[in-house]
C-alpha positions in Angstrom: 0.0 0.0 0.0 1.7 2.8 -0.8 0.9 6.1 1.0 2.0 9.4 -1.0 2.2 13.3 -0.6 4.4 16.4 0.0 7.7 16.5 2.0 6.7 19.9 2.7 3.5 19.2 4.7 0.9 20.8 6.7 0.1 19.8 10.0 -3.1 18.8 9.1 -1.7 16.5 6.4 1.0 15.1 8.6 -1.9 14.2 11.4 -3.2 12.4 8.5 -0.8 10.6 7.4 0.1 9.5 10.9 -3.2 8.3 11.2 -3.3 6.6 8.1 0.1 4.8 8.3 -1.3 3.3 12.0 -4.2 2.0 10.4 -2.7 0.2 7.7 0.2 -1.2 9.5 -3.2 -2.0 12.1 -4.8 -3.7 9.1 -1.2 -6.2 7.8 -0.8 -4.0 5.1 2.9 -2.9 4.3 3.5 0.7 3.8 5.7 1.8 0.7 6.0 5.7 0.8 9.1 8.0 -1.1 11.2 7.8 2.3 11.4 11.7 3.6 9.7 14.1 5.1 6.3 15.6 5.4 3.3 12.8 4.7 6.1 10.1 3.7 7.6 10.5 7.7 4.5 11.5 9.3 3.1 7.5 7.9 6.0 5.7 8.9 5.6 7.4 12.3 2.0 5.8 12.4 3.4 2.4 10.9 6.0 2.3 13.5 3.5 3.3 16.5 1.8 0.0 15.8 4.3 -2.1 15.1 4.9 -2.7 11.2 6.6 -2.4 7.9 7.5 1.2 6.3 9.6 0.6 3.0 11.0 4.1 1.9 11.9 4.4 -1.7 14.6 6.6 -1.6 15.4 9.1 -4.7 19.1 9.8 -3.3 21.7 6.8 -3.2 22.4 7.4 0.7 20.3 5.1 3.1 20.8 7.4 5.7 18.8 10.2 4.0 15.5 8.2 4.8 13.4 8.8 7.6 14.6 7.2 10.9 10.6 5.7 11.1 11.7 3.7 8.4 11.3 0.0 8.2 13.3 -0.7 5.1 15.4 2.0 2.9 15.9 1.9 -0.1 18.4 4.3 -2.1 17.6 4.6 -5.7 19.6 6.9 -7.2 17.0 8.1 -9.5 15.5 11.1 -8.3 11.8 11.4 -8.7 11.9 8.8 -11.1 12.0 6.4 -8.0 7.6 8.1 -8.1 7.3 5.4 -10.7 8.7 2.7 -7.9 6.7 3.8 -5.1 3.4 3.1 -7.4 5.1 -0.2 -9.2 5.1 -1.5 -5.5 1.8 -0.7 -4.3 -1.4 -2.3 -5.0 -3.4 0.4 -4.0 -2.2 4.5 -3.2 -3.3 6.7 -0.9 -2.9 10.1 -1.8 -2.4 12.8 1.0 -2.6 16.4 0.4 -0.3 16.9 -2.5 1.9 19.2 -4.5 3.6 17.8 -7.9 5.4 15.0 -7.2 2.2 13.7 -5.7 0.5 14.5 -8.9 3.1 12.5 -10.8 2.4 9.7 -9.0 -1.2 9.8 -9.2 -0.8 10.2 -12.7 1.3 7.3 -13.0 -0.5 4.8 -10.6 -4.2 5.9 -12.6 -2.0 5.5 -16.1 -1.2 1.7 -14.6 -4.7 0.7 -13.1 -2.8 1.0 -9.3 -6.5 2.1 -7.7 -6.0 5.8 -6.0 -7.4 7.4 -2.5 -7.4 11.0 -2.5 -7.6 12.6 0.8 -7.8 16.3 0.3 -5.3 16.0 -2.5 -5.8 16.5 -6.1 -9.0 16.9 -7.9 -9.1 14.7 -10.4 -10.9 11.8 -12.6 -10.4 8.7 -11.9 -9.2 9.5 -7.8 -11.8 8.5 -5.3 -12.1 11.1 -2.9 -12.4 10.6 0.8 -13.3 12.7 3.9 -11.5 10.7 6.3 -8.0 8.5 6.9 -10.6 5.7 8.3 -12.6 5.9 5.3 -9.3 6.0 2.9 -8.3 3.3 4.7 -11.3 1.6 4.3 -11.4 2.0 0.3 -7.7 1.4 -0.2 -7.9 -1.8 1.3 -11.0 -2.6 -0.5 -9.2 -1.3 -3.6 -6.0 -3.0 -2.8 -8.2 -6.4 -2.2 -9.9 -6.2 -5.6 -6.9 -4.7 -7.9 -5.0 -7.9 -6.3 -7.6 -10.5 -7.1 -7.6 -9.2 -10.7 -4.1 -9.8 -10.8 -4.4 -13.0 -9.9 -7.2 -14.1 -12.6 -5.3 -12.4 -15.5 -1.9 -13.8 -14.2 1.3 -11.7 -15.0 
């Protein structure tokens, strides 16, 4: 499940994120965010709190630039490109807030059939929109659940 949005947050988007990340980790999902700051830390703060798996994809080649909430992290090397990694590992996203590498990655989870939350992030068709973490929660899972079991009857 990947869990997306700015480095440069707001509180209320970081309270979010937090809130999301401890839901999902509450729920067995694994967490895949960019690694940083902002919505990416403020989630693997909320993973950590309950005990599971954060796996920052790094866009620098130095593990230690990733957040110290981090499970797993992984340097890339590639700059943003490592947006097309984050949504490659995710079988569902969960947009937060959102400045334009968030709409990158929306772009390219929607251009790949990777379902997409939006809470209080970008306006857009094709992103189900949400009032809540609990209900993006909720729908990513459900998302996550179905996009899976598609997978599964088409094969790779």
């Amino acid at each position: 499940m990947a869990v997306v949005g700015p480095g440069n947050a707001t509180s209320h988007e970081t309270r979010n994120a937090e809130a999301v990340g401890r839901a999902l980790a509450e729920r067995g999902a694994i967490v895949v965010t960019g690694g940083l700051g902002g919505v990416m830390a403020a989630a693997a703060r909320g993973v950590a709190q309950a005990g599971g798996t954060t796996v920052g994809i790094l866009p620098g080649s130095d593990r230690a630039e990733g957040d110290d909430a981090l499970t797993i992290a992984l340097p890339t090397g590639l700059g943003e490109l490592r947006n097309g990694l984050v949504v490659r590992a995710s079988d569902a996203m969960i947009a937060i807030g959102g400045a334009y590498g968030t709409l990158s990655e929306i772009a390219l989870a929607l251009r790949t059939s990777v379902p997409v939350i939006g809470l209080r992030s970008w306006n857009i068709d094709g992103v189900e929109r949400v009032d809540s973490p609990e209900e993006a929660v909720e729908r990513a899972l459900a998302a996550a659940g179905d996009s899976a079991a598609d997978a599964n009857r088409t094969g790779p």
